[in-house]
mmCIF entry with sequence, helices, sheets and N, C-alpha, C, O atoms, coordinates in Angstrom:
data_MODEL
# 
_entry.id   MODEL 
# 
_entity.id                         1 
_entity.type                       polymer 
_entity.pdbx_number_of_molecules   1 
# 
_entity_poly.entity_id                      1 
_entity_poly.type                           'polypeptide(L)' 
_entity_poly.nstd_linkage                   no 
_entity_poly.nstd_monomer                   no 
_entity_poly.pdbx_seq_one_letter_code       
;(UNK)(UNK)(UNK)(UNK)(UNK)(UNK)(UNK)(UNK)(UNK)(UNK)(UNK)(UNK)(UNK)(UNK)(UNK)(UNK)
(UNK)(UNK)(UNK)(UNK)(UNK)(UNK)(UNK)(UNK)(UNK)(UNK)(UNK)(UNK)(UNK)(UNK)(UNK)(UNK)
(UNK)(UNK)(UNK)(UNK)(UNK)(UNK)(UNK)(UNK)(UNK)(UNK)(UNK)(UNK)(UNK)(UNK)(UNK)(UNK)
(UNK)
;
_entity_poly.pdbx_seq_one_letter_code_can   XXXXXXXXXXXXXXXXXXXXXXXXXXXXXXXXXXXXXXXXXXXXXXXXX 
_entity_poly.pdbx_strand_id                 A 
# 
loop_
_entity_poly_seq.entity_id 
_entity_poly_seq.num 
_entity_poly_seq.mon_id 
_entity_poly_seq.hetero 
1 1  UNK n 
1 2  UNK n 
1 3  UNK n 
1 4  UNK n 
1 5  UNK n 
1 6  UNK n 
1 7  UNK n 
1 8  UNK n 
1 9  UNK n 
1 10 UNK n 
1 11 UNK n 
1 12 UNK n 
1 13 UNK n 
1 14 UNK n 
1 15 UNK n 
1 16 UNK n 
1 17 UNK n 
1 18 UNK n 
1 19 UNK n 
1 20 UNK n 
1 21 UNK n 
1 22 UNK n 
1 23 UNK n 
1 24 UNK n 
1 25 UNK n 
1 26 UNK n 
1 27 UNK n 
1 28 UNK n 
1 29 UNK n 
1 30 UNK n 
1 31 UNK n 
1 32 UNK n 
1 33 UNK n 
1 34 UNK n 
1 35 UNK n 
1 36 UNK n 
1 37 UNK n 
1 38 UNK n 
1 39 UNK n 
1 40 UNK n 
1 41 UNK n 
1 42 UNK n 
1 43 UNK n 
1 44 UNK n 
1 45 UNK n 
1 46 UNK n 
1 47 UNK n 
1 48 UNK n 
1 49 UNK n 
# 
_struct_asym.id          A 
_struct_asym.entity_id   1 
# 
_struct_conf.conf_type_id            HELX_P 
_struct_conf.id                      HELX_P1 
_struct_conf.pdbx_PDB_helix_id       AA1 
_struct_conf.beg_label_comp_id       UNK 
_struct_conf.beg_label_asym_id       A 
_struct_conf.beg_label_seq_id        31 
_struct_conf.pdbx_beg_PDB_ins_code   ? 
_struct_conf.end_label_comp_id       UNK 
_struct_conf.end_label_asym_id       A 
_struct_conf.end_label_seq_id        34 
_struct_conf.pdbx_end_PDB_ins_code   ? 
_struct_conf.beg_auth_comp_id        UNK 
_struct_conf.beg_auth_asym_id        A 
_struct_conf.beg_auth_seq_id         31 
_struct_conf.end_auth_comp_id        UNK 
_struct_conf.end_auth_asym_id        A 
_struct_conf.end_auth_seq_id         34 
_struct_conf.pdbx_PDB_helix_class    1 
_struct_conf.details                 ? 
_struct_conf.pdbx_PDB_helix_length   4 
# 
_struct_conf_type.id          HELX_P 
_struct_conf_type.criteria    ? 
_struct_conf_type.reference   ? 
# 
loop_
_struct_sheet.id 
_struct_sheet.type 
_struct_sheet.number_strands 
_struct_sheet.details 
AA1 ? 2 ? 
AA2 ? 2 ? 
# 
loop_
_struct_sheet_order.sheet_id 
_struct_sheet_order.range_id_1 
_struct_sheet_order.range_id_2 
_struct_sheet_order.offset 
_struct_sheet_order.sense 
AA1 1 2 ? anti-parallel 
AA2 1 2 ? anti-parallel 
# 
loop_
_struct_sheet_range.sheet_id 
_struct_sheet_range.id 
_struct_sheet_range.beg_label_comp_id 
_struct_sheet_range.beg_label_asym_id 
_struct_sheet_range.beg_label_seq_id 
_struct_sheet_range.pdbx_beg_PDB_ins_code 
_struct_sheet_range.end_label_comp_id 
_struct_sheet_range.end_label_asym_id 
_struct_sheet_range.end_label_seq_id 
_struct_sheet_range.pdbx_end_PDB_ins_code 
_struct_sheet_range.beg_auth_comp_id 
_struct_sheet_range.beg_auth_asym_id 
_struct_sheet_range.beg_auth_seq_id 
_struct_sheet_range.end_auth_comp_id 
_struct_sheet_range.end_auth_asym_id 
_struct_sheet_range.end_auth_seq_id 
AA1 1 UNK A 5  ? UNK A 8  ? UNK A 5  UNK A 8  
AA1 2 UNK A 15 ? UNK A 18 ? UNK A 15 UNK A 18 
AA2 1 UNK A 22 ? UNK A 25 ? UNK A 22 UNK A 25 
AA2 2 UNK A 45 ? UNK A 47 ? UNK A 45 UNK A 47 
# 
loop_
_atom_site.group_PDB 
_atom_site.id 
_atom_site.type_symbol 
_atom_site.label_atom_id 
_atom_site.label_alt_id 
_atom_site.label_comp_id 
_atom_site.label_asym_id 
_atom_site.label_entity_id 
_atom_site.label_seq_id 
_atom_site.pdbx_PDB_ins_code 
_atom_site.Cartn_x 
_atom_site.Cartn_y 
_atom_site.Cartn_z 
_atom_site.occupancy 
_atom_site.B_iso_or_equiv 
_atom_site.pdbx_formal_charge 
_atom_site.auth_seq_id 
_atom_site.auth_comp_id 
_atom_site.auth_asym_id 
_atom_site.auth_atom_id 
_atom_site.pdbx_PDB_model_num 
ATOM 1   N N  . UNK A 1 1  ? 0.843  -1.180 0.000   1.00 0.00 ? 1  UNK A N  1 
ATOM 2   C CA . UNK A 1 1  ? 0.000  0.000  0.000   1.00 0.00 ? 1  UNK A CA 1 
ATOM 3   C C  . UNK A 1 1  ? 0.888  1.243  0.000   1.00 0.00 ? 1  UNK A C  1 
ATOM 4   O O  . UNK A 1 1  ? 1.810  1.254  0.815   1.00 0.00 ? 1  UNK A O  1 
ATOM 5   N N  . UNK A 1 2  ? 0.698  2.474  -0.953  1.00 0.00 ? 2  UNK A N  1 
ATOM 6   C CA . UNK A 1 2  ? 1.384  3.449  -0.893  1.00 0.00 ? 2  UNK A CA 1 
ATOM 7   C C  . UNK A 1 2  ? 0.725  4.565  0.352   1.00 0.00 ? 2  UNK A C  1 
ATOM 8   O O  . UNK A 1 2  ? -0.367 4.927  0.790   1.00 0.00 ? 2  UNK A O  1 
ATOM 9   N N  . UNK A 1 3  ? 1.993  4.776  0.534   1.00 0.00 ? 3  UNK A N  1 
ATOM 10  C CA . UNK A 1 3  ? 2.203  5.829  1.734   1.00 0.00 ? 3  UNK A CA 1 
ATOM 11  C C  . UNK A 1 3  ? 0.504  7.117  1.414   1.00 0.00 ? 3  UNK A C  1 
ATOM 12  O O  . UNK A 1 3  ? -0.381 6.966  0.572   1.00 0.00 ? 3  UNK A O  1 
ATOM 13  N N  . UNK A 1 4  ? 0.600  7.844  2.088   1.00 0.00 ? 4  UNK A N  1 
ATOM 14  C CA . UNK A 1 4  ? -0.585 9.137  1.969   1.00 0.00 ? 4  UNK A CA 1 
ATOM 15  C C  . UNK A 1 4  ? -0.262 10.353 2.749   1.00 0.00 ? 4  UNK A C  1 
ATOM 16  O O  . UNK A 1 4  ? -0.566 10.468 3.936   1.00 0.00 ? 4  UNK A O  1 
ATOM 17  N N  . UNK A 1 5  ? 0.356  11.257 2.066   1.00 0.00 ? 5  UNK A N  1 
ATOM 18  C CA . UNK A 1 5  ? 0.506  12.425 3.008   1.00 0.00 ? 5  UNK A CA 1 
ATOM 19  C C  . UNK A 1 5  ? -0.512 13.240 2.944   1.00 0.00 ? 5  UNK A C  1 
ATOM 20  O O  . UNK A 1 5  ? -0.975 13.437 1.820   1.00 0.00 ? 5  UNK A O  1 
ATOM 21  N N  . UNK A 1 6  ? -1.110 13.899 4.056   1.00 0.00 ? 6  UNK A N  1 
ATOM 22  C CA . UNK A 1 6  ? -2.121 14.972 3.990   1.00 0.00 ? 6  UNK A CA 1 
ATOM 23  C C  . UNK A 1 6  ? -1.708 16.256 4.546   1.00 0.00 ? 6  UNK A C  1 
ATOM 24  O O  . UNK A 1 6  ? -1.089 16.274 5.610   1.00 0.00 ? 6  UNK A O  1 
ATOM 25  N N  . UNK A 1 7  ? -2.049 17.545 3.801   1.00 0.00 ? 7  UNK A N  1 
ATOM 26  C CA . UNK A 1 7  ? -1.694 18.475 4.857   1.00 0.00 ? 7  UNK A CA 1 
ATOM 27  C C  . UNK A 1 7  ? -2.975 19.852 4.204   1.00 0.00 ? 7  UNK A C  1 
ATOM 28  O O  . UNK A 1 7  ? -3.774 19.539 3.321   1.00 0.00 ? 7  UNK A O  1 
ATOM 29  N N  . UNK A 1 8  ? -2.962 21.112 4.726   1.00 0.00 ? 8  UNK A N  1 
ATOM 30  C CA . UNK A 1 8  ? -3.496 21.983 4.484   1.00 0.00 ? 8  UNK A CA 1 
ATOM 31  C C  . UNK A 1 8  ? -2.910 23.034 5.174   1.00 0.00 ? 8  UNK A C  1 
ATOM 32  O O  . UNK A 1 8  ? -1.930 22.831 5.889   1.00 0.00 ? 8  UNK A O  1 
ATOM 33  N N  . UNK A 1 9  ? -3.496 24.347 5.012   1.00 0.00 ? 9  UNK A N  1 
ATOM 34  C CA . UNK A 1 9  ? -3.173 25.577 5.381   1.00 0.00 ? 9  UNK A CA 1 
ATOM 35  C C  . UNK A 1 9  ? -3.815 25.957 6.498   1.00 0.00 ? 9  UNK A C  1 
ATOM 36  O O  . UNK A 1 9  ? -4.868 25.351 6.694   1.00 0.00 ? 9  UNK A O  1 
ATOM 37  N N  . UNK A 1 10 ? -3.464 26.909 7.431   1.00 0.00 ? 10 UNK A N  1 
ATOM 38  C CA . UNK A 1 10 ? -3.767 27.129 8.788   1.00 0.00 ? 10 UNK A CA 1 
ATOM 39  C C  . UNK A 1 10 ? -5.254 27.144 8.697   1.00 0.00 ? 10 UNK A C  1 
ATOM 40  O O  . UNK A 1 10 ? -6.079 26.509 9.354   1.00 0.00 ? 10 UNK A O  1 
ATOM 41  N N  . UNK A 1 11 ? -5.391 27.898 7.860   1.00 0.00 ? 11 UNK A N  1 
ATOM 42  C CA . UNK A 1 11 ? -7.497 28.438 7.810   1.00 0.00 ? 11 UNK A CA 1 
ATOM 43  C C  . UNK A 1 11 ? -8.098 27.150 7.697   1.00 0.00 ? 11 UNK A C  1 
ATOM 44  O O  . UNK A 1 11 ? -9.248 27.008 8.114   1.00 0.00 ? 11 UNK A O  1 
ATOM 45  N N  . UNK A 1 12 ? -7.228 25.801 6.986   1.00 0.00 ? 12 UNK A N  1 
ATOM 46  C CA . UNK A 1 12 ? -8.310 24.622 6.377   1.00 0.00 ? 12 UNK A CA 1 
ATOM 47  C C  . UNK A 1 12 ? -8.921 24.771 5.211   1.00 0.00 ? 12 UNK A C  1 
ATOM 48  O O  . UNK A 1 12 ? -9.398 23.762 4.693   1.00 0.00 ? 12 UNK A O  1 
ATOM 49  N N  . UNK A 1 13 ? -9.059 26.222 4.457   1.00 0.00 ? 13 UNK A N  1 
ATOM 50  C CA . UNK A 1 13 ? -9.598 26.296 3.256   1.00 0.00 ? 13 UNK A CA 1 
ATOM 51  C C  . UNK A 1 13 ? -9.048 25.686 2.411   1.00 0.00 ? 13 UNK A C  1 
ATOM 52  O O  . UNK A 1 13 ? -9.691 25.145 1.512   1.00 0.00 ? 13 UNK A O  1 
ATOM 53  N N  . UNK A 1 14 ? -7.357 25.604 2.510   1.00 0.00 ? 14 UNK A N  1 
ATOM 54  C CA . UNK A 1 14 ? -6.764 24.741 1.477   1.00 0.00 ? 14 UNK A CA 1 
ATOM 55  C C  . UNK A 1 14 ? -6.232 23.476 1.840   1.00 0.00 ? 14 UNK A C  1 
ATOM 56  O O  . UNK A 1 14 ? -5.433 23.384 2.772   1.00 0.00 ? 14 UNK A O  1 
ATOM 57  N N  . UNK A 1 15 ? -6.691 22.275 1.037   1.00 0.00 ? 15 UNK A N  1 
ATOM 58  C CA . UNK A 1 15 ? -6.214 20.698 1.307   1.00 0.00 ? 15 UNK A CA 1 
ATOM 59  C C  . UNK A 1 15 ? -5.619 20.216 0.524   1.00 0.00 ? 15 UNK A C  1 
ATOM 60  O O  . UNK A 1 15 ? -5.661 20.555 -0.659  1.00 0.00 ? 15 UNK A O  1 
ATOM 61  N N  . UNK A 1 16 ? -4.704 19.030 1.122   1.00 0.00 ? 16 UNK A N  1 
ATOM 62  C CA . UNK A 1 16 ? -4.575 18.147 -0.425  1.00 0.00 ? 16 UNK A CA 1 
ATOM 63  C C  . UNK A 1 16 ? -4.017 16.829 0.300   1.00 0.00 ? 16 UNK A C  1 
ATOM 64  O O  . UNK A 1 16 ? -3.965 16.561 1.500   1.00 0.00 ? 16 UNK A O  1 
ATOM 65  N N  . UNK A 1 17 ? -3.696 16.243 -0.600  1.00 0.00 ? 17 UNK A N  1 
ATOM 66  C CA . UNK A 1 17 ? -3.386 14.761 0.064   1.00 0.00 ? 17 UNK A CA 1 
ATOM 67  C C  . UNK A 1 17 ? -2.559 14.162 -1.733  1.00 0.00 ? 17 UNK A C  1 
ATOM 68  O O  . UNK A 1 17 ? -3.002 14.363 -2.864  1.00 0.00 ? 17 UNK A O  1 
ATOM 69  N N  . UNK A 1 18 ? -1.433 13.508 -1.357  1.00 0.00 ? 18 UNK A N  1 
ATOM 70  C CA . UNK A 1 18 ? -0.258 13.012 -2.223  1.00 0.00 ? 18 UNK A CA 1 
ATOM 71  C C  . UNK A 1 18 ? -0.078 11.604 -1.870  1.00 0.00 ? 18 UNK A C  1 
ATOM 72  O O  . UNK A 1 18 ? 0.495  11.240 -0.843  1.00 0.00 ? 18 UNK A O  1 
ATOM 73  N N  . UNK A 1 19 ? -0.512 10.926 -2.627  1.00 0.00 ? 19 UNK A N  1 
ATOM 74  C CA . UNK A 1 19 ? -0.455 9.208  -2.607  1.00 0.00 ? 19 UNK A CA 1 
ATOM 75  C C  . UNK A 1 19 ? 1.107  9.224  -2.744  1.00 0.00 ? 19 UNK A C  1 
ATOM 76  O O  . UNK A 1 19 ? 1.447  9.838  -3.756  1.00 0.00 ? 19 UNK A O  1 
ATOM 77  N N  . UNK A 1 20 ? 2.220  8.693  -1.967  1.00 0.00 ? 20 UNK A N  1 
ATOM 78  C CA . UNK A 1 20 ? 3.533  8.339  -2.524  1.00 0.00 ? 20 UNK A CA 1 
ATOM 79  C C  . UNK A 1 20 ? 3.776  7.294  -2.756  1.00 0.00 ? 20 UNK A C  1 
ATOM 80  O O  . UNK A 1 20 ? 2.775  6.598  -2.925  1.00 0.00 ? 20 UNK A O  1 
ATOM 81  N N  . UNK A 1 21 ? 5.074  6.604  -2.894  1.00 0.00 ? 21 UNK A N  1 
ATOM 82  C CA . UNK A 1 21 ? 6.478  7.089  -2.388  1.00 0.00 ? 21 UNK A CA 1 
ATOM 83  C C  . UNK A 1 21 ? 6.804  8.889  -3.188  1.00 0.00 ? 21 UNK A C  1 
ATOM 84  O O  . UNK A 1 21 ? 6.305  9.264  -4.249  1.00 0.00 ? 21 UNK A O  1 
ATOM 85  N N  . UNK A 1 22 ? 7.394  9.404  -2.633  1.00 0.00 ? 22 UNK A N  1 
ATOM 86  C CA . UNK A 1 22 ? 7.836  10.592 -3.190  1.00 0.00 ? 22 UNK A CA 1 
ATOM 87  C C  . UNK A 1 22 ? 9.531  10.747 -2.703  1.00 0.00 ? 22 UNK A C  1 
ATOM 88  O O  . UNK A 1 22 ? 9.798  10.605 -1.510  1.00 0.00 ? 22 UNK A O  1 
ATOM 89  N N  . UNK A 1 23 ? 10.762 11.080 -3.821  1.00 0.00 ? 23 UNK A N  1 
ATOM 90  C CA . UNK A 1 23 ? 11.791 10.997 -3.494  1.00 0.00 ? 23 UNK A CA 1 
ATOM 91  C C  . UNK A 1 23 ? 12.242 12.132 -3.034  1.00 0.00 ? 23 UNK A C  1 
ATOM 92  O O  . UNK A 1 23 ? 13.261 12.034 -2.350  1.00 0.00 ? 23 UNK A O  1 
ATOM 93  N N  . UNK A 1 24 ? 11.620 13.646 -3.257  1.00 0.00 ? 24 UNK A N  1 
ATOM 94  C CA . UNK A 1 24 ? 12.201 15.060 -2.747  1.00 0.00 ? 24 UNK A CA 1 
ATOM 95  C C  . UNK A 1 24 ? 11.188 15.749 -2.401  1.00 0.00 ? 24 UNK A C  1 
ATOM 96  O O  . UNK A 1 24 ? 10.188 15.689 -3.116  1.00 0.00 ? 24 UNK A O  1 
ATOM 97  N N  . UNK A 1 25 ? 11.186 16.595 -1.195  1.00 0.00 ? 25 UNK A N  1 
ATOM 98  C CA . UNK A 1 25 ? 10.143 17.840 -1.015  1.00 0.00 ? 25 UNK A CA 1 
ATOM 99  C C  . UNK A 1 25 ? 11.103 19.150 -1.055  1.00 0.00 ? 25 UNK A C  1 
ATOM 100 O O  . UNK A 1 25 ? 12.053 19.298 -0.286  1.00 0.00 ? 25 UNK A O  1 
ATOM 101 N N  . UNK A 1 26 ? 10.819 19.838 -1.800  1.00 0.00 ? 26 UNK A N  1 
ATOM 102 C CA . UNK A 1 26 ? 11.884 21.116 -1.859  1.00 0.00 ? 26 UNK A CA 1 
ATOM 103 C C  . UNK A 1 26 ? 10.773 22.549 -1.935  1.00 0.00 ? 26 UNK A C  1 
ATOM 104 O O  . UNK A 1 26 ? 9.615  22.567 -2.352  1.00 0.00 ? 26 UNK A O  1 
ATOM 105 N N  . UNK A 1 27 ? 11.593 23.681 -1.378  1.00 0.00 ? 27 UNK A N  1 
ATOM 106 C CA . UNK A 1 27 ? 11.129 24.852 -1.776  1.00 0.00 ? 27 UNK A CA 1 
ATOM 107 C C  . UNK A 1 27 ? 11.917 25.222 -2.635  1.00 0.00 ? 27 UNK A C  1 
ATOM 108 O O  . UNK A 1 27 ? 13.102 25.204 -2.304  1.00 0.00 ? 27 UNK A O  1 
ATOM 109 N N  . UNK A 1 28 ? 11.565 25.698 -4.064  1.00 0.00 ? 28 UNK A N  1 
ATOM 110 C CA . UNK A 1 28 ? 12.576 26.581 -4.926  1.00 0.00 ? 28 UNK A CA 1 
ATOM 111 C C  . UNK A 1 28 ? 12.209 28.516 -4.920  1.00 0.00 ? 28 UNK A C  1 
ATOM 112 O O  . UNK A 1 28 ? 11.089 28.938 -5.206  1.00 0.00 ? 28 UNK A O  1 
ATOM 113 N N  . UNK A 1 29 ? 13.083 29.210 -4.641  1.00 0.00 ? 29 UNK A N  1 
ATOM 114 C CA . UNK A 1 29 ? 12.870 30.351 -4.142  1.00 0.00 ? 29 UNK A CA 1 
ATOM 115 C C  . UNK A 1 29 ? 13.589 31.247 -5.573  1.00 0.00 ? 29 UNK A C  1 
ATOM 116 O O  . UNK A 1 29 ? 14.283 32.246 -5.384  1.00 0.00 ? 29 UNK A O  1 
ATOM 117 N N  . UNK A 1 30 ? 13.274 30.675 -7.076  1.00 0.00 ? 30 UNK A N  1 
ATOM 118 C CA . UNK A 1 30 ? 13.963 31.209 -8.275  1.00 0.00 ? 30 UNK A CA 1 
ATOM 119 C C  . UNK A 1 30 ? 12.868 32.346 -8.284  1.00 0.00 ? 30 UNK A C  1 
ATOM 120 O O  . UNK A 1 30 ? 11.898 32.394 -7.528  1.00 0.00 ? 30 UNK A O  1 
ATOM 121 N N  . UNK A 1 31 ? 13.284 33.512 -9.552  1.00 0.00 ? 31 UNK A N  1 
ATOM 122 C CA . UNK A 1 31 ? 11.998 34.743 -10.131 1.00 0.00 ? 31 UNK A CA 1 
ATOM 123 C C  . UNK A 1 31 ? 10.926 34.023 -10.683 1.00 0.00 ? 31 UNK A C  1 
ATOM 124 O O  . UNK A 1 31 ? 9.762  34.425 -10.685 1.00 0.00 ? 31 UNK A O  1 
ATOM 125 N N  . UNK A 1 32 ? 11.344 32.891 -11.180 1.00 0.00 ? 32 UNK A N  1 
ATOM 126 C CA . UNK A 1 32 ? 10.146 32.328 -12.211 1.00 0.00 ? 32 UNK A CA 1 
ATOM 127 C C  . UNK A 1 32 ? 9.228  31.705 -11.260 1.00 0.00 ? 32 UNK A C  1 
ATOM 128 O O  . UNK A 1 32 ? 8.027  31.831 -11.502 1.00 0.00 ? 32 UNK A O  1 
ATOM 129 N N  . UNK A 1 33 ? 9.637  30.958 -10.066 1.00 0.00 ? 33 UNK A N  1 
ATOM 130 C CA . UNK A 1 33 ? 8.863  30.557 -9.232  1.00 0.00 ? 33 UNK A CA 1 
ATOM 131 C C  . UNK A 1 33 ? 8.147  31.181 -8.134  1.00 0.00 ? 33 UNK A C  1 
ATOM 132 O O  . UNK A 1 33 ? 7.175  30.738 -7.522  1.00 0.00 ? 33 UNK A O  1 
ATOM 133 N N  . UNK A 1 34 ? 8.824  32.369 -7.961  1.00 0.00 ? 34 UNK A N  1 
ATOM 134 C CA . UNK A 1 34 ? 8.350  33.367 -6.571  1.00 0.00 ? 34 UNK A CA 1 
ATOM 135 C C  . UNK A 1 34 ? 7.218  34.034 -7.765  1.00 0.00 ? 34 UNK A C  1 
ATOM 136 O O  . UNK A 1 34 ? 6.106  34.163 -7.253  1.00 0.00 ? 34 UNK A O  1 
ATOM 137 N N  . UNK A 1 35 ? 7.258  34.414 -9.018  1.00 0.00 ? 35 UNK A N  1 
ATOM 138 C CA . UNK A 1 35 ? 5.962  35.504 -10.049 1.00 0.00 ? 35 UNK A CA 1 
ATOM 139 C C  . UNK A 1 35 ? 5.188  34.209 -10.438 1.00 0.00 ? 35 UNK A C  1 
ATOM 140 O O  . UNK A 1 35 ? 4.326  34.398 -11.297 1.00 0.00 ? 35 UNK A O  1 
ATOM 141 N N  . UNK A 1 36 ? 5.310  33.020 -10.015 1.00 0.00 ? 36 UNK A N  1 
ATOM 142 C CA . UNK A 1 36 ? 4.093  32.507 -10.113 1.00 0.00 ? 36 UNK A CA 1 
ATOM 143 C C  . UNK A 1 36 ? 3.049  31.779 -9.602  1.00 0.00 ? 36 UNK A C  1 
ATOM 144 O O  . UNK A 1 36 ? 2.023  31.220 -9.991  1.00 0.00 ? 36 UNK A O  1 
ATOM 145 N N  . UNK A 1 37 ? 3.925  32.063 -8.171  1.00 0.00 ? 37 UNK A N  1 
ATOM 146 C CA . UNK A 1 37 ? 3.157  31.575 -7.305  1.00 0.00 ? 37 UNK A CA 1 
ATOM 147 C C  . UNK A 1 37 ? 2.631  32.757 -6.520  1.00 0.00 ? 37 UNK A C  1 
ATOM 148 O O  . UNK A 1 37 ? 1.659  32.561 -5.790  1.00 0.00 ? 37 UNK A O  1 
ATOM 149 N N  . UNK A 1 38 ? 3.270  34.185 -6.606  1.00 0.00 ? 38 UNK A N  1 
ATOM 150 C CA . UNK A 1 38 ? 3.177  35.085 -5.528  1.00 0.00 ? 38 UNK A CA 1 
ATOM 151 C C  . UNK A 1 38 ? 3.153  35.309 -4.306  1.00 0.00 ? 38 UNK A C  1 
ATOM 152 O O  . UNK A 1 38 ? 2.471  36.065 -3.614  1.00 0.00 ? 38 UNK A O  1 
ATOM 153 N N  . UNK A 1 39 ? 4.378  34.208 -3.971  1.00 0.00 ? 39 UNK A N  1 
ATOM 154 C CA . UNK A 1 39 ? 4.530  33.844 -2.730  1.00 0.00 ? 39 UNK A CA 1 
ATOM 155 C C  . UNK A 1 39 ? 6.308  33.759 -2.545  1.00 0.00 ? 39 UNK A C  1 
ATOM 156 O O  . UNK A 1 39 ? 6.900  33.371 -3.552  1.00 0.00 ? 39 UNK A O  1 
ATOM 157 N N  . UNK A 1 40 ? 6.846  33.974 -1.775  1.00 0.00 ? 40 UNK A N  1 
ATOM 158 C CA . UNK A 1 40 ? 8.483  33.883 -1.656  1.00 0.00 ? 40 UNK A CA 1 
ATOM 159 C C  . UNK A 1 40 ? 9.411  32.393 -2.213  1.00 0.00 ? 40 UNK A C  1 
ATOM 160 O O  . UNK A 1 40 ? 10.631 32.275 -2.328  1.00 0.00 ? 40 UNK A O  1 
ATOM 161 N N  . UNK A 1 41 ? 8.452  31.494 -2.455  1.00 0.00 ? 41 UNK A N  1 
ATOM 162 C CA . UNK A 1 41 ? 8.700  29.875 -2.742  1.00 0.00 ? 41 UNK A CA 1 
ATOM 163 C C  . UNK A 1 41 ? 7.673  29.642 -3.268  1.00 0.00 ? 41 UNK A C  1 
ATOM 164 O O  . UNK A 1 41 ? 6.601  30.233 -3.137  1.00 0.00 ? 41 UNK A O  1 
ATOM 165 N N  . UNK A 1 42 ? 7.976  28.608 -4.010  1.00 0.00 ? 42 UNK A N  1 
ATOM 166 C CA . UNK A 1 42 ? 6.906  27.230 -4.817  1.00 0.00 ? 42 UNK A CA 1 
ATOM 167 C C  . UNK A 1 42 ? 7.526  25.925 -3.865  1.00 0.00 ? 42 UNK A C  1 
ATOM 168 O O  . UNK A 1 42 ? 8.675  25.509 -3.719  1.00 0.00 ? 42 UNK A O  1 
ATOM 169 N N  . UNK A 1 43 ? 6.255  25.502 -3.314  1.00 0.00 ? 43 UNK A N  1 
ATOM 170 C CA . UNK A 1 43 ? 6.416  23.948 -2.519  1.00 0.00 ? 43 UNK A CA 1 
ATOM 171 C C  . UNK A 1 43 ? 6.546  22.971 -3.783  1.00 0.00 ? 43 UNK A C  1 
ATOM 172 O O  . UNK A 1 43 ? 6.190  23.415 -4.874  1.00 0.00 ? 43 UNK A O  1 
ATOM 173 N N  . UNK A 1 44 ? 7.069  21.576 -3.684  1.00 0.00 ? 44 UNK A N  1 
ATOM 174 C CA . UNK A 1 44 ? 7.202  21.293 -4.971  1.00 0.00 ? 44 UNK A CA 1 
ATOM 175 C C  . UNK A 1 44 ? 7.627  19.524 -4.387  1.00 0.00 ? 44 UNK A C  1 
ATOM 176 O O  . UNK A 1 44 ? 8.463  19.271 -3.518  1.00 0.00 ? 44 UNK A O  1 
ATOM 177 N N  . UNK A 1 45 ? 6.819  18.537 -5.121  1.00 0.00 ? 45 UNK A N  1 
ATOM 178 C CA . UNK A 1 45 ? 7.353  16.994 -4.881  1.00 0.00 ? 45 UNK A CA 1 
ATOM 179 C C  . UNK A 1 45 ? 8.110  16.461 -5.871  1.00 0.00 ? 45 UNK A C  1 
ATOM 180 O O  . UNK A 1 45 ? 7.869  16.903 -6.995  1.00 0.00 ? 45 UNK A O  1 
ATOM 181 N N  . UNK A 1 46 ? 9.066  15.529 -5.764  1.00 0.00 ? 46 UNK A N  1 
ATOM 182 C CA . UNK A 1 46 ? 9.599  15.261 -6.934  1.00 0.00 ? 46 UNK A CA 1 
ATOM 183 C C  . UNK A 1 46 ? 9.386  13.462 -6.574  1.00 0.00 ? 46 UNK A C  1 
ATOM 184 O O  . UNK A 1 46 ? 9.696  12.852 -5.551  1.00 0.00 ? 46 UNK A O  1 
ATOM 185 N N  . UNK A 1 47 ? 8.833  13.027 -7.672  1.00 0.00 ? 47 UNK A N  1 
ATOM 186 C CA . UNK A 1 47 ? 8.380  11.474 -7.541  1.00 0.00 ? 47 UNK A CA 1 
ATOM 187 C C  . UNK A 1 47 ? 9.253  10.881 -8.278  1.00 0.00 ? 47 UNK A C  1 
ATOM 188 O O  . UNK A 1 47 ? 9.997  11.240 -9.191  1.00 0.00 ? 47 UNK A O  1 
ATOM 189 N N  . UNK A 1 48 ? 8.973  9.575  -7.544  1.00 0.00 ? 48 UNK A N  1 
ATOM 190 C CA . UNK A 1 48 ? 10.341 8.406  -8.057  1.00 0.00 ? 48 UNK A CA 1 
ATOM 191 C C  . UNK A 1 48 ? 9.672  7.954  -9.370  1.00 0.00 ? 48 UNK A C  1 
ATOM 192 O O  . UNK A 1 48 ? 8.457  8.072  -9.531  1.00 0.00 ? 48 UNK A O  1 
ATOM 193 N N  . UNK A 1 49 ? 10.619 7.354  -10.453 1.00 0.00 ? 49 UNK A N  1 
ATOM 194 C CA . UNK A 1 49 ? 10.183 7.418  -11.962 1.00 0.00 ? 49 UNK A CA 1 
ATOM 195 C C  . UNK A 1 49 ? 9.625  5.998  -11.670 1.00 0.00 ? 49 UNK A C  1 
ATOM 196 O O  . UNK A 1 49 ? 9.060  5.362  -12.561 1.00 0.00 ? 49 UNK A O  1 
# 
């Protein structure tokens, strides 16, 4: 059975849940990623092939 991460944002308005295995959790803090998320970082999973 694969793993299940769940998480959301303080308010609860935002959810999600990621069936894994997953091999990386990274923040990338590049221009392209901070103007499109409008936030200082993009959260980001990187899954095993």
């Amino acid at each position: 059975m694969a793993a299940s991460h769940r998480g959301s944002c303080i308010c609860g308005k935002v959810a999600f849940e990621v069936d894994g295995p997953f091999e990386r959790f990274l923040n990338c803090h590049c221009s392209r990623c901070r103007k499109a998320t409008g936030t200082a970082h993009s959260c980001e999973l990187m899954r095993r092939a």
